[in-house]
C-alpha positions in Angstrom: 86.6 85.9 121.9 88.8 88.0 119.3 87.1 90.7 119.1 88.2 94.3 121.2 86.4 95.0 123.8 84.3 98.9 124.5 87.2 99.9 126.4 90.2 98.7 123.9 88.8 101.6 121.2 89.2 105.4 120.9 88.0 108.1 119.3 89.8 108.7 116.4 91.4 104.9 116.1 91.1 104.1 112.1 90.4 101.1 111.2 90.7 99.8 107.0 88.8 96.1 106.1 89.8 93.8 103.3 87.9 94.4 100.1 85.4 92.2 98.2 84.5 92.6 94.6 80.9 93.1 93.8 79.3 90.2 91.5 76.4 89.6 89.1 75.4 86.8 91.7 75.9 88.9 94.7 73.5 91.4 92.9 71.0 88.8 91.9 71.0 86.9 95.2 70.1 90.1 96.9 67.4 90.6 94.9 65.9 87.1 95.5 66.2 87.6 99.1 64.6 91.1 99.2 62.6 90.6 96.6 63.8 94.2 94.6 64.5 93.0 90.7 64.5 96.8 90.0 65.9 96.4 86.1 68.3 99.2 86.8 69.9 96.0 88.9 69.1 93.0 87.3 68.3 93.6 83.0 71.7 94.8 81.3 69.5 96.1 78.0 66.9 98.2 80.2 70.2 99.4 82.4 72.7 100.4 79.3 70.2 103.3 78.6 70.3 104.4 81.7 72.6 107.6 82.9 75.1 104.8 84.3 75.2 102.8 81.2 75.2 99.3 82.8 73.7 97.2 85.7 74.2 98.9 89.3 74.4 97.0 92.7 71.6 97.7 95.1 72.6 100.3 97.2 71.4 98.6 100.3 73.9 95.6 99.1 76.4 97.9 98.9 75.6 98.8 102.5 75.3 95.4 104.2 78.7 94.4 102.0 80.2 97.0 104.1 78.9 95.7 107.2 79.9 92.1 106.5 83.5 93.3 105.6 84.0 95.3 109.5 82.5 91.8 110.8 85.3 90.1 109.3 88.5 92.4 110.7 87.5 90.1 113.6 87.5 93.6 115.8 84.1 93.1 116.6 83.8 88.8 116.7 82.0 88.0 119.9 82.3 91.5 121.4 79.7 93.7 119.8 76.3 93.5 121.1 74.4 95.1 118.3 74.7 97.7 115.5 72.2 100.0 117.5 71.4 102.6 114.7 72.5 103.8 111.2 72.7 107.5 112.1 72.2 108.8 108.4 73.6 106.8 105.1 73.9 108.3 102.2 74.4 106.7 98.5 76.7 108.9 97.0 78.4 107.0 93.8 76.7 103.8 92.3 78.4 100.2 92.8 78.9 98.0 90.0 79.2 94.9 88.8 83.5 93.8 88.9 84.0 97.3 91.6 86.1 95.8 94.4 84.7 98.1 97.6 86.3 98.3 101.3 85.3 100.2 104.0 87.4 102.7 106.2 85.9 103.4 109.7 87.0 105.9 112.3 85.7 105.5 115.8 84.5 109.4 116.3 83.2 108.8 119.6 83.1 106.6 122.9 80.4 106.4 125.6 80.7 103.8 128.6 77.4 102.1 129.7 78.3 100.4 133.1 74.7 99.6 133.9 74.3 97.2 131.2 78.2 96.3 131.0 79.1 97.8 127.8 79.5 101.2 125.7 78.7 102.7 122.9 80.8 103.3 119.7 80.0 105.9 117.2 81.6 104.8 113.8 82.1 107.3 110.7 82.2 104.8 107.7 82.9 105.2 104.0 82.3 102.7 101.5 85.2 103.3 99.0 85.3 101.4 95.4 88.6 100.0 94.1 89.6 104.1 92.6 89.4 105.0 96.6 86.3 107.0 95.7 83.8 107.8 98.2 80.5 105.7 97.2 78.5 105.4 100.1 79.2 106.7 103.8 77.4 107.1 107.2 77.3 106.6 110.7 77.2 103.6 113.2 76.1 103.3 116.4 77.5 100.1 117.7 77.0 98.3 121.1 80.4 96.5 122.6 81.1 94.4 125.3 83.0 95.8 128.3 86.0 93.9 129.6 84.9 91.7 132.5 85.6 92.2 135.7 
């Protein structure tokens, strides 16, 4: 196991992932697998009339992106027990096709859960584009593994 255990986090730790850059196929393989082909996301003539002027990413890709990117800081590899809850999550700047997005996470609060061997993390995230501006944040509630005994 890599990943830290509930007890080898604190509020206010800060934690940065590697970036990833947003592509027409990540865009058109998350519409085939959700099924959304919204033309704001997938038909460049319908979307260059729009207010944003070109294709956007879904903002639910933009979302799970940002999940897969804390998954792969290897913090969390074989430790967390489940993402519990999105809190709130709020789309604040579109994603688009070539943006390069990481996410910056601070831990804002800590609960142990003996009973079940584990605590809980609450994790302010912001989903930051390549300009470091603010395009999606929220709130995880993340389940972690205890150290054993």
């Amino acid at each position: 196991m890599a990943g830290l255990y509930f007890e080898e986090f604190t509020a206010g730790q800060n934690i940065k992932t590697a970036g990833r850059t947003i592509s027409e196929d990540a865009i058109f393989s998350f519409a085939g697998l959700t099924g959304d082909y919204n033309q704001i996301h997938t038909d460049a003539a319908f979307a260059s009339k729009t207010q944003f002027g070109q294709r956007i990413a879904h903002g639910l890709l933009g979302m799970s992106i940002s999940v897969g990117l804390i998954m792969q800081t290897g913090l969390l590899e074989g430790t967390v027990l489940a993402f519990r809850e999105i809190q709130e999550w709020k789309f604040v700047k579109p994603f688009f096709i070539g943006d390069t997005v990481h996410a910056l996470l601070t831990i804002s609060e800590t609960k142990a859960l003996p009973r079940i061997g584990a605590g809980a993390l609450i994790a302010v995230v912001e989903v930051r584009n390549q300009n470091d501006e603010v395009c999606q944040k929220g709130t995880l509630n993340l389940l972690v593994l205890s150290k054993p005994k």
